[in-house]
C-alpha positions in Angstrom: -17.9 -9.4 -14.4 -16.6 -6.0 -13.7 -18.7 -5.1 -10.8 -17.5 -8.4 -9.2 -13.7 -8.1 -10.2 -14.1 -3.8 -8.5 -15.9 -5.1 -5.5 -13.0 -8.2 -4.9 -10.5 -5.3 -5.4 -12.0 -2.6 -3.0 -12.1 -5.9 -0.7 -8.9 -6.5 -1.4 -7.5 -2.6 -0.7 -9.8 -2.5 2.0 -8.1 -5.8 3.7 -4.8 -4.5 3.0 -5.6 -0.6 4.5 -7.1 -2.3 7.6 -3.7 -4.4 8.1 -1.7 -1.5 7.8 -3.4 0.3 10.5 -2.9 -2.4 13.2 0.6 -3.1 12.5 0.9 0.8 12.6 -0.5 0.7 16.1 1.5 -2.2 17.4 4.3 -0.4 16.0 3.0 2.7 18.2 2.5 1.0 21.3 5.9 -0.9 21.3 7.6 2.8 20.6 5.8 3.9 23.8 6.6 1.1 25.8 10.4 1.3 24.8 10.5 5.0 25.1 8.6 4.5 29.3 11.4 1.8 29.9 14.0 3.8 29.3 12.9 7.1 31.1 12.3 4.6 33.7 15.4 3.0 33.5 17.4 6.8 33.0 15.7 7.6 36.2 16.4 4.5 38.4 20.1 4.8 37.4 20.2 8.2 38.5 18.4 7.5 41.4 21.6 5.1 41.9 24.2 7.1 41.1 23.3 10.4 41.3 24.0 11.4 38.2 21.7 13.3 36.1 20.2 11.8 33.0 22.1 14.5 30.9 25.2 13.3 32.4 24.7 9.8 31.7 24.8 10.4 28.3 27.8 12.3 27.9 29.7 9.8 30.2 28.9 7.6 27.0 29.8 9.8 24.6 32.8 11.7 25.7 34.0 9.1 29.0 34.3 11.3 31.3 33.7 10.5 34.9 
């Protein structure tokens, strides 16, 4: 019975590693996909304004126009 019970378990870890590498990659990719929206979105708003990303931020940060 022990060889049975050590094979359900390495199963078991196995199942459980495997699950915690995908949610790691969705994790990833939704990172990425944030992080490229908001370069995007830095960019387009300078593009607009004519303010540099750097100033964007401190316009947050400090208000100053």
């Amino acid at each position: 019975m022990t060889s049975s019970t050590s094979t359900d378990s390495w199963f078991q870890e196995a199942a459980a590693a495997q699950i915690r590498s995908e949610r790691f990659q969705k994790t990833e990719l939704l990172n990425g996909r944030a992080a490229m929206l908001g370069f995007v979105i830095g960019v387009m708003t300078e593009a607009i304004t004519g303010h540099g990303i750097v100033s964007q931020i401190t316009f947050g940060i400090f208000g100053a126009s």
